[in-house]
C-alpha positions as CSV (number, residue, x, y, z in Angstrom):
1,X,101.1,103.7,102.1
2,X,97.4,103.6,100.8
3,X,97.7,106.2,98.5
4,X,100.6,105.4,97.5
5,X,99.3,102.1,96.1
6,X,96.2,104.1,95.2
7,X,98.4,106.7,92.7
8,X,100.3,103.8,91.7
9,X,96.9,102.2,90.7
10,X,95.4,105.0,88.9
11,X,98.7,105.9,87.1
12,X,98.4,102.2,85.8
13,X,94.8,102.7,84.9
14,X,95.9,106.0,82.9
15,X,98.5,103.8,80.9
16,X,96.0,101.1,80.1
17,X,93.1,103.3,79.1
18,X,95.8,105.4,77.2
19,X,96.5,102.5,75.2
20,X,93.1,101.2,74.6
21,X,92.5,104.5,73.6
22,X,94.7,104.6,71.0
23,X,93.8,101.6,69.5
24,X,90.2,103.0,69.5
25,X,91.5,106.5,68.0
26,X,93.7,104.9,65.4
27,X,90.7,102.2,64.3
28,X,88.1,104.7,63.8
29,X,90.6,107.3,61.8
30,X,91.1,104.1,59.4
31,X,87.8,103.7,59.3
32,X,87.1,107.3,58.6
33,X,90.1,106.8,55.6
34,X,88.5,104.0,54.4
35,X,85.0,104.8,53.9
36,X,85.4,108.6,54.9
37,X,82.4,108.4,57.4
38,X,80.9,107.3,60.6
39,X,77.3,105.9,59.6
40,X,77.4,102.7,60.5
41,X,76.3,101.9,64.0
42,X,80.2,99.9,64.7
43,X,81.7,103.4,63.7
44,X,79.9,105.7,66.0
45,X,80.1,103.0,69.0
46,X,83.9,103.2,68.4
47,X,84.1,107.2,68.3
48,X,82.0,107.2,71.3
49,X,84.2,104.8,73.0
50,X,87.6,106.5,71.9
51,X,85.7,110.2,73.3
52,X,84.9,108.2,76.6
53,X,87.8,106.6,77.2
54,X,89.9,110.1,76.2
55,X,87.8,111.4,79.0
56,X,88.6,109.3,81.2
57,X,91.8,109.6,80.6
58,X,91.9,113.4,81.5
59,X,89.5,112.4,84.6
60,X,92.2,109.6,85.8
61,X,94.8,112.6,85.8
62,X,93.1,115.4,87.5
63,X,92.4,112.5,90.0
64,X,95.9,111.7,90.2
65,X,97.0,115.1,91.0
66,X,95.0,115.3,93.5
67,X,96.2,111.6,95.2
68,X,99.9,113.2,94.4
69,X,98.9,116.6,96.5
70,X,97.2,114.7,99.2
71,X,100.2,112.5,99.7
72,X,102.8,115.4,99.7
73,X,100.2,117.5,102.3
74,X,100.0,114.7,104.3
75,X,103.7,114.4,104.4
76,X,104.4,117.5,105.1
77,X,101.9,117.2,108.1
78,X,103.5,114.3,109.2
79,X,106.9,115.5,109.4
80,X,105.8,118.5,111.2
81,X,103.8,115.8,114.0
82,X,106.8,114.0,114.2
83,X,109.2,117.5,115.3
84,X,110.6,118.1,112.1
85,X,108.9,121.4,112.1
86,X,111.9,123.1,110.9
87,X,112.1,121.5,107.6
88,X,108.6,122.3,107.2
89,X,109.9,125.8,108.2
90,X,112.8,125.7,105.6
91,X,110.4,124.0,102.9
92,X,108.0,126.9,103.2
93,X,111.4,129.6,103.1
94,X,112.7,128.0,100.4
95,X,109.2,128.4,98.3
96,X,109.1,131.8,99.4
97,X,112.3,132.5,98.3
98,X,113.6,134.1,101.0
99,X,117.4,135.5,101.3
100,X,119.5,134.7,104.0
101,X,118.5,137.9,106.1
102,X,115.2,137.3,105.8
103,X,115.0,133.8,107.2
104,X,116.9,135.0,110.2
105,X,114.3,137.3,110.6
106,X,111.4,135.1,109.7
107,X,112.9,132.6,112.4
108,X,113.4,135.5,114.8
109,X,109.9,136.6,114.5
110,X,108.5,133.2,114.6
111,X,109.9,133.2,118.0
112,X,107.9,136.2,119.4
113,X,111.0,138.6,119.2
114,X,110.0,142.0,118.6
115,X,111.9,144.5,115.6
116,X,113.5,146.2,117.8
117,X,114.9,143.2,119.6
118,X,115.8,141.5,116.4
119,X,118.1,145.1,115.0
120,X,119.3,144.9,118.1
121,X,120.5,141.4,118.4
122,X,121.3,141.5,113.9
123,X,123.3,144.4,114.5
124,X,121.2,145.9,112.0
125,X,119.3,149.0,111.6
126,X,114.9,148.7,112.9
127,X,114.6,150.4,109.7
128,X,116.1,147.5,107.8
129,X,114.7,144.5,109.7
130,X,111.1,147.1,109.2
131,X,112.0,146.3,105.2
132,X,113.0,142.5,106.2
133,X,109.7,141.9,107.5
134,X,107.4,143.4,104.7
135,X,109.7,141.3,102.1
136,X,109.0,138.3,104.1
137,X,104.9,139.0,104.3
138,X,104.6,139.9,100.7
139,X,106.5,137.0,100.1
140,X,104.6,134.7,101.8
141,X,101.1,136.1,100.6
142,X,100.5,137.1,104.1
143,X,99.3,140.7,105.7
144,X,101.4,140.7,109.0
145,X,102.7,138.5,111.8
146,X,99.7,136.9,113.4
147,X,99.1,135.5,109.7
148,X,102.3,134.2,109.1
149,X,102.4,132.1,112.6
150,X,98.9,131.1,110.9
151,X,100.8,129.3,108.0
152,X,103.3,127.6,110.6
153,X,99.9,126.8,113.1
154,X,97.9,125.2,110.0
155,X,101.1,122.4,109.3
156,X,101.2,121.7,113.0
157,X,97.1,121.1,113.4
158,X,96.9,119.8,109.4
159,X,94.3,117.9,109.2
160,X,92.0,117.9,106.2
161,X,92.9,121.0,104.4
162,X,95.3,121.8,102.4
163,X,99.0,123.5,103.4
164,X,99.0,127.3,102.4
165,X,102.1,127.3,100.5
C-alpha cells in the first residue's frame, strides 16, 4: 500500500514538474525569439530552471520505475508466501516461453523426478525429454537443474533482491 501511494505520489510530481517545465521551456524560447539571446541574468535563471526541472523530470521516472519494479517483486514474493507458488511457477513459464511439453517437464523436474522417470511416465523418448530439458535451461538463462530450483528458491526466500526473471 505504501508504495503504492509512494508511485502514485511521484507520478503526480512528474506531471506537475512536467508542466512547470513547459511553461519554463516555452518562456525562455520566446524570450530567445524575442531578443534572440540569453544575457540577461532573468534569461539564464529560466534556462537553468527549465534544464533542472527537465532533469528532474527524467530523475522522477527512473525513480518511478524502480517503485513500479519493487512493487511488482514484492508481489510476486508475496503471492509465492501466501502458496500461490504455482502462479509464480506459470508467471516465470509464461516469460520463458515455454511449450506445453516443456512445462510438463519443467514441473516434473521441479519435483525431483529424474529423465528417465519423466520418458517413462510422458510416454516419450529420454532422448526427447534430454532435448526438453536443455530448451527449458536455455530458456530460462540457467546452466542445469540445481539453478533452475535456484530461480523457484529465490521467490520463496525473496527478500531484498530482485526476482531473476
Amino acid at each position: 500500500m505504501l508504495n503504492r501511494r509512494r508511485a502514485v505520489l511521484l507520478a503526480a510530481v512528474i506531471v506537475l514538474q512536467s508542466l512547470t517545465a513547459m511553461f519554463f521551456v516555452a518562456d525562455v524560447v520566446a524570450d530567445l525569439a524575442h531578443d534572440g539571446a540569453l544575457e540577461d541574468l532573468h534569461m539564464g535563471l529560466e534556462a537553468l530552471a527549465s534544464i533542472a526541472l527537465v532533469g528532474g523530470i527524467l530523475f522522477l521516472m527512473i525513480e518511478l520505475r524502480r517503485v513500479l519494479s519493487r512493487m511488482s517483486m514484492l508481489e510476486t514474493a508475496t503471492q509465492a508466501a501466501r502458496g500461490e507458488m504455482a502462479e509464480v511457477i506459470d508467471g516465470f513459464f509464461a516469460d520463458w516461453v515455454l511449450t506445453p511439453s516443456e512445462r510438463d517437464v519443467a514441473l516434473l523436474m521441479l519435483k525431483g523426478i529424474e529423465n528417465d522417470e519423466i520418458a517413462r511416465l510422458r510416454g516419450t523418448a529420454s532422448g526427447t525429454v534430454r532435448a526438453q530439458c536443455a530448451a527449458i535451461f536455455r530458456k530460462a538463462g540457467v546452466e542445469g537443474r540445481p539453478q533452475l530450483f535456484s530461480v523457484f528458491m529465490e521467490e520463496l526466500l525473496a527478500g531484498d533482491g530482485a526476482p531473476l526473471k
